[in-house]
N, CA, C and O atoms as a GROMACS GRO file, in nm:
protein
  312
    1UNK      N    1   1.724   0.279   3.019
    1UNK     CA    2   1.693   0.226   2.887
    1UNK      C    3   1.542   0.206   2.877
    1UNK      O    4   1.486   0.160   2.976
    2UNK      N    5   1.452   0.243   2.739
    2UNK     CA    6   1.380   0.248   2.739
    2UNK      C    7   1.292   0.096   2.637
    2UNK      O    8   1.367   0.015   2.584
    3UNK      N    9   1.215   0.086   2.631
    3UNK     CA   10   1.171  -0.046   2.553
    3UNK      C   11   1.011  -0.044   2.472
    3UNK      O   12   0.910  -0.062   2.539
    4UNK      N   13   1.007  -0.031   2.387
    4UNK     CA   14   0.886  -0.027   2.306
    4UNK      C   15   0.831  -0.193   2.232
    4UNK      O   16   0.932  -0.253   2.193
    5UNK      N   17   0.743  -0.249   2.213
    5UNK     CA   18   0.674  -0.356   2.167
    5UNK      C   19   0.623  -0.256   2.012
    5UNK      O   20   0.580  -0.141   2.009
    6UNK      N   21   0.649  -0.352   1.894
    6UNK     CA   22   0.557  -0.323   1.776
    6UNK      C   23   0.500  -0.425   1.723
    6UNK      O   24   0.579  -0.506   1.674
    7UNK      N   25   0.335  -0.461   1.711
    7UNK     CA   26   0.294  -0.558   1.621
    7UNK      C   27   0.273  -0.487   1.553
    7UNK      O   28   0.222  -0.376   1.567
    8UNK      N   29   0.323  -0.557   1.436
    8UNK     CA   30   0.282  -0.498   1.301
    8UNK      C   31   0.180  -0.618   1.217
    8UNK      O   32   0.176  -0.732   1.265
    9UNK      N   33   0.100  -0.586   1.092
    9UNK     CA   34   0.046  -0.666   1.025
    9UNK      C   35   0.127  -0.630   0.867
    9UNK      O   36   0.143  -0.516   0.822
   10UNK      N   37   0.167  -0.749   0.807
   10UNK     CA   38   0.177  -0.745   0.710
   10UNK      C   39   0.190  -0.832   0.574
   10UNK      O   40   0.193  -0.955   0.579
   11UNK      N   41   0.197  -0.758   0.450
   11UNK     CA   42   0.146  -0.860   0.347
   11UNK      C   43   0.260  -1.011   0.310
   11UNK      O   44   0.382  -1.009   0.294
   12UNK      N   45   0.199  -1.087   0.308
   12UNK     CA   46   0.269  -1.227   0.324
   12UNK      C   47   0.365  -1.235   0.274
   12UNK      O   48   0.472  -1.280   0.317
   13UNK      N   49   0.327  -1.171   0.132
   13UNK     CA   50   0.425  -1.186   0.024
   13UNK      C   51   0.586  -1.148   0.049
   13UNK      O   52   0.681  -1.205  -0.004
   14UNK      N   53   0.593  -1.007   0.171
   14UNK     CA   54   0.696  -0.949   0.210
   14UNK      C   55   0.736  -0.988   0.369
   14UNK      O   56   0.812  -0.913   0.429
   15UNK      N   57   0.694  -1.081   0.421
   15UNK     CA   58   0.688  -1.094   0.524
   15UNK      C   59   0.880  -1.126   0.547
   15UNK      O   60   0.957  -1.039   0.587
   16UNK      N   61   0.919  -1.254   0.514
   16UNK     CA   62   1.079  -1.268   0.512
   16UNK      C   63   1.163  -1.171   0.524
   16UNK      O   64   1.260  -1.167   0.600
   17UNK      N   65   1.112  -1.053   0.415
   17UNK     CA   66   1.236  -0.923   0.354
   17UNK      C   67   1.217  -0.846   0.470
   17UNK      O   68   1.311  -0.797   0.532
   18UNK      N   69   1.046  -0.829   0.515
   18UNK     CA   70   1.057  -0.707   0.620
   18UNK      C   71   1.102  -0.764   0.772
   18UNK      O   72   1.127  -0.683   0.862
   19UNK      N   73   1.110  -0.893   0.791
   19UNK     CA   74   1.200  -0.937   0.909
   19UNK      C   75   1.334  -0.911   0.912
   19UNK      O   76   1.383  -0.852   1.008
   20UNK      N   77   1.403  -0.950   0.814
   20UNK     CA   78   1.574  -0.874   0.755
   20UNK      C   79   1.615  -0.787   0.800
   20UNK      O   80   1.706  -0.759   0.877
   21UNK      N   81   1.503  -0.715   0.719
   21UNK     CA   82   1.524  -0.552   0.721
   21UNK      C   83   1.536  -0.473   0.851
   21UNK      O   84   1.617  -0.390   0.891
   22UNK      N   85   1.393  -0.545   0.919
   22UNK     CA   86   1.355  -0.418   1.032
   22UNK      C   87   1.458  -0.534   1.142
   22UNK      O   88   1.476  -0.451   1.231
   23UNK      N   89   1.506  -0.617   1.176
   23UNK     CA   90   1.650  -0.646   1.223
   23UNK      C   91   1.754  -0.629   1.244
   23UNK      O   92   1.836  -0.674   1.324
   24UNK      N   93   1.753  -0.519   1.127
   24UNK     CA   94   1.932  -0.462   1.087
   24UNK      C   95   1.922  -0.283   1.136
   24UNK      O   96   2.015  -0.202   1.139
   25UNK      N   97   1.768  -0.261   1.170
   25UNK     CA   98   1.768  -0.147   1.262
   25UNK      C   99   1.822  -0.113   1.403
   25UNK      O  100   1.827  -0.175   1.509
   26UNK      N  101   1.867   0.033   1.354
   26UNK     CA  102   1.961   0.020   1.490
   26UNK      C  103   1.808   0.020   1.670
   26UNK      O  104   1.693   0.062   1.675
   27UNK      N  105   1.886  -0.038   1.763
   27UNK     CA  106   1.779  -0.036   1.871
   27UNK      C  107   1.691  -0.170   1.856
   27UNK      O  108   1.627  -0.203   1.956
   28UNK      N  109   1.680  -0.256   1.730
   28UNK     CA  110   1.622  -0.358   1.765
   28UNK      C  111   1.666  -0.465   1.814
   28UNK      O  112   1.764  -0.520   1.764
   29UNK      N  113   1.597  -0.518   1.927
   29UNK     CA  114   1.655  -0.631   1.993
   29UNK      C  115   1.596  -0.764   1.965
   29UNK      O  116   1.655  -0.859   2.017
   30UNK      N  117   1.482  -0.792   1.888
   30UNK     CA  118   1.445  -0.894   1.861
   30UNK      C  119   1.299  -0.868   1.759
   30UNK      O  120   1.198  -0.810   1.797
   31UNK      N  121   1.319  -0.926   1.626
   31UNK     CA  122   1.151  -0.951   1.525
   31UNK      C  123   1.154  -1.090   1.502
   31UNK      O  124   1.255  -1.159   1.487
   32UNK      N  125   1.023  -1.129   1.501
   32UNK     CA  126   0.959  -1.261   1.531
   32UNK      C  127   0.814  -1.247   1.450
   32UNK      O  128   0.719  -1.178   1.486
   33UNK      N  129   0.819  -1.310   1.361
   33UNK     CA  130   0.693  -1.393   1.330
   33UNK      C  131   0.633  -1.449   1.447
   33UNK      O  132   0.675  -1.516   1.542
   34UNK      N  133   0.515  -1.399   1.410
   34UNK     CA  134   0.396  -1.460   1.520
   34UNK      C  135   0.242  -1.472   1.448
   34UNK      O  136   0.190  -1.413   1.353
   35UNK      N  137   0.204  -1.559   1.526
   35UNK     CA  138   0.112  -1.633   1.504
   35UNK      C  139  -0.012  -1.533   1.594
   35UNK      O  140   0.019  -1.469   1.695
   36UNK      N  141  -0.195  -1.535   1.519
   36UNK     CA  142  -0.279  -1.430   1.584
   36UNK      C  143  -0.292  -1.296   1.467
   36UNK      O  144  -0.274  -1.275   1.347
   37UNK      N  145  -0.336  -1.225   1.592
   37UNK     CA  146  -0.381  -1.124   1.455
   37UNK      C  147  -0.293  -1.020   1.413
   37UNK      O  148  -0.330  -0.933   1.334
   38UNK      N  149  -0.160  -1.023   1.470
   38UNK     CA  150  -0.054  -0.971   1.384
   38UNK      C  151   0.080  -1.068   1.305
   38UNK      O  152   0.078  -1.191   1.317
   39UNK      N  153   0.131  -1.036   1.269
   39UNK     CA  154   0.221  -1.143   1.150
   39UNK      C  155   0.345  -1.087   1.216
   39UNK      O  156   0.440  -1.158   1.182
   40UNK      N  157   0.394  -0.962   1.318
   40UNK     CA  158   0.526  -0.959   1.327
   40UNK      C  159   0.488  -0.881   1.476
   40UNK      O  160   0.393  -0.810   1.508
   41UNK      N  161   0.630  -0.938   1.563
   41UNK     CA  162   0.660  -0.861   1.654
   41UNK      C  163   0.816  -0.838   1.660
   41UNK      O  164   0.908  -0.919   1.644
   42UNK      N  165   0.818  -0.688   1.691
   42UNK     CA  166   0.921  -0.589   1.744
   42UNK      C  167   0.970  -0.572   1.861
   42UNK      O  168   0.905  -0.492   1.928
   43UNK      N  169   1.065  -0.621   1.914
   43UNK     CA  170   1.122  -0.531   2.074
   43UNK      C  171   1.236  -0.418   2.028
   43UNK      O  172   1.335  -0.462   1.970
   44UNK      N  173   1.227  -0.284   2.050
   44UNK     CA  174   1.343  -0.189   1.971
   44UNK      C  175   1.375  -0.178   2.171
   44UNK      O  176   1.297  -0.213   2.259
   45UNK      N  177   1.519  -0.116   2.187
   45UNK     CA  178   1.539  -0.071   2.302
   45UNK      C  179   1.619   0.086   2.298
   45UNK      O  180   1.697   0.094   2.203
   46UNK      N  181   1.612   0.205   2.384
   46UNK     CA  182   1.693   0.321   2.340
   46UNK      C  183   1.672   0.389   2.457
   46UNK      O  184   1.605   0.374   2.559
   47UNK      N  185   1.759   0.478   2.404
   47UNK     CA  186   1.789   0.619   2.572
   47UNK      C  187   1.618   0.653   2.601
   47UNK      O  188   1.569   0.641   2.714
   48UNK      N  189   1.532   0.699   2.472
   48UNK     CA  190   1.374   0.749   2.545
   48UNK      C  191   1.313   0.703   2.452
   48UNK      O  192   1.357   0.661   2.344
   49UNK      N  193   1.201   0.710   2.491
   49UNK     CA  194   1.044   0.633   2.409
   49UNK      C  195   1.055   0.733   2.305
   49UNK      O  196   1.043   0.679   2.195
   50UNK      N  197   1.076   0.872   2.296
   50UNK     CA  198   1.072   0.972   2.166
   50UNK      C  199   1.138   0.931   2.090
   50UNK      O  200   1.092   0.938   1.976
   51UNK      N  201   1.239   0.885   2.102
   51UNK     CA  202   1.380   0.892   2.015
   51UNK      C  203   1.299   0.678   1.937
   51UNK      O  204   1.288   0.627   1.826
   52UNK      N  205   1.281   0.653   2.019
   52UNK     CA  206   1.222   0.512   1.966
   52UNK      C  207   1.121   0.518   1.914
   52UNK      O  208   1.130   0.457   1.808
   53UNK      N  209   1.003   0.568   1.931
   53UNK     CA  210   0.863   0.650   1.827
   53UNK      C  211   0.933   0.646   1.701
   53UNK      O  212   0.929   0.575   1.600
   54UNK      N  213   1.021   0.778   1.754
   54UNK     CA  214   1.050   0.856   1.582
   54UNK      C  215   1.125   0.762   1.479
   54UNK      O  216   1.115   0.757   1.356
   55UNK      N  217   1.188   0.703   1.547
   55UNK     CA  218   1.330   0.541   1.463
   55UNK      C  219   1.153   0.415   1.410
   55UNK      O  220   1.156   0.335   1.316
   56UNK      N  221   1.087   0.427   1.459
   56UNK     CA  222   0.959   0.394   1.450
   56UNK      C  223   0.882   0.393   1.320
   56UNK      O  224   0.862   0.300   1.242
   57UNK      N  225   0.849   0.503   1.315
   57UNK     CA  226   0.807   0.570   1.248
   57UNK      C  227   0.816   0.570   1.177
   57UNK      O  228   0.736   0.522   1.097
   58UNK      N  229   0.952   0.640   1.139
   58UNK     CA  230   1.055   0.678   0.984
   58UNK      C  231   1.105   0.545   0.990
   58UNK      O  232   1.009   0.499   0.928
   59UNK      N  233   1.186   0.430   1.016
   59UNK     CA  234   1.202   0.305   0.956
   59UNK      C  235   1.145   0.183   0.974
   59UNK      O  236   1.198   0.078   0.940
   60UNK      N  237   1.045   0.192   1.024
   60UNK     CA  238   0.921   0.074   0.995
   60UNK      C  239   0.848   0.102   0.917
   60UNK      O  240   0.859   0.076   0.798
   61UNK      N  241   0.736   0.176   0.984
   61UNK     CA  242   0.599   0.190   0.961
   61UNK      C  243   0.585   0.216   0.832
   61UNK      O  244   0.466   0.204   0.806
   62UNK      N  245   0.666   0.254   0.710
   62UNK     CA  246   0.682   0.303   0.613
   62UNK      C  247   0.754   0.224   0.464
   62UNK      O  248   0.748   0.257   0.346
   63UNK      N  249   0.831   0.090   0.545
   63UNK     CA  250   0.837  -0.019   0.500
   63UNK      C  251   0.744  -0.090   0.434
   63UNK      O  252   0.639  -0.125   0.487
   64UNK      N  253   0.784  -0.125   0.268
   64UNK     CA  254   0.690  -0.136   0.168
   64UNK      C  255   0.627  -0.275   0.224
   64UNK      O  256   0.700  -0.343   0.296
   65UNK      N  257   0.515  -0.314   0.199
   65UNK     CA  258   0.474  -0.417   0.279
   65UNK      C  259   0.414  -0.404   0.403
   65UNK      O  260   0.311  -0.471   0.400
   66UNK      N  261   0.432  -0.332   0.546
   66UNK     CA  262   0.341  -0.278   0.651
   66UNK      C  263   0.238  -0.228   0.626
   66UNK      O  264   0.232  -0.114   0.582
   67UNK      N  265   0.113  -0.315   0.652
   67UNK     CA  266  -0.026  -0.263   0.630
   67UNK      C  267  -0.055  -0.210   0.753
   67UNK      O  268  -0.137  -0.120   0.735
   68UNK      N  269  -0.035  -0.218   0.844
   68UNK     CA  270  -0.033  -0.104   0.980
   68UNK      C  271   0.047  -0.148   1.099
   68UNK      O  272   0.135  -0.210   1.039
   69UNK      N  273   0.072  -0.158   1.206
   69UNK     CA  274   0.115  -0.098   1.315
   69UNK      C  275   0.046  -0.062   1.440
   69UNK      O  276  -0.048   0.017   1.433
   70UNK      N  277   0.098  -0.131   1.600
   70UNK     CA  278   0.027  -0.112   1.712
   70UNK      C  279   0.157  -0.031   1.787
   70UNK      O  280   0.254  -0.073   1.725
   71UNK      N  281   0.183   0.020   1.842
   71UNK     CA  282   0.310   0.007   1.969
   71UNK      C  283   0.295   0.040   2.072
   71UNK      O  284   0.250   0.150   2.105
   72UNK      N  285   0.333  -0.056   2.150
   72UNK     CA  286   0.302  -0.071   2.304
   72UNK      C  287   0.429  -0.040   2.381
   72UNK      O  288   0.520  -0.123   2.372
   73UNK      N  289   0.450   0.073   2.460
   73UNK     CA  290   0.558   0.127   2.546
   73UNK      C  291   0.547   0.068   2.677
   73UNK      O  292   0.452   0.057   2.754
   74UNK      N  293   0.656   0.037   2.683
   74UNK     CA  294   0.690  -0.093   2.862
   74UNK      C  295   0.678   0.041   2.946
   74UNK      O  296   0.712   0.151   2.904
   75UNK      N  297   0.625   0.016   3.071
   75UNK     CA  298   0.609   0.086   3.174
   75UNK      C  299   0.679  -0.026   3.284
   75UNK      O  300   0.631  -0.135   3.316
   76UNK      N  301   0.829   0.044   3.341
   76UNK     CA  302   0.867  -0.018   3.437
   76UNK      C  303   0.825   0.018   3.572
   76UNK      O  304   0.823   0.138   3.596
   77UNK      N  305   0.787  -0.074   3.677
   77UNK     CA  306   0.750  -0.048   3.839
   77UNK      C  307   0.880  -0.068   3.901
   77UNK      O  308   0.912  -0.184   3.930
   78UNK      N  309   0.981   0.053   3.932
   78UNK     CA  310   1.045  -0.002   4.021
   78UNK      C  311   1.000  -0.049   4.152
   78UNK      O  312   1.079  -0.102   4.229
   0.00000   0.00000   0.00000
């Protein structure tokens, strides 16, 4: 299983709806308001980092309200 981090920044006004929303995506395991210089964090989890990019991509980043987007891919040490 694979695990991606997304801060996103976004406009206040939508902040509530786009927590909802990007919640009810499949692969996400947890969005959180946070405090700093992004307004939301993402944990999505899935079979590969591609397949989580692209679910990414096409149902976040594109979400009315996201003024941009970081994503940070977990690197496990066994």
């Amino acid at each position: 299983m694979e695990t991606i981090y997304i801060l996103a920044k976004v406009d206040a006004s939508h902040a509530e709806s786009i927590i909802v929303t990007i919640g009810k995506i499949e692969g996400v395991k947890f969005v959180h308001a946070v405090t700093g210089p992004y307004d939301v964090l993402i944990c999505m989890e899935g079979p590969s980092v591609a397949k989580l990019l692209s679910r990414s991509i096409k149902e976040i980043s594109g979400l009315d309200g996201i003024r941009s987007t970081e994503t940070l891919v977990a690197i496990k040490f066994d």
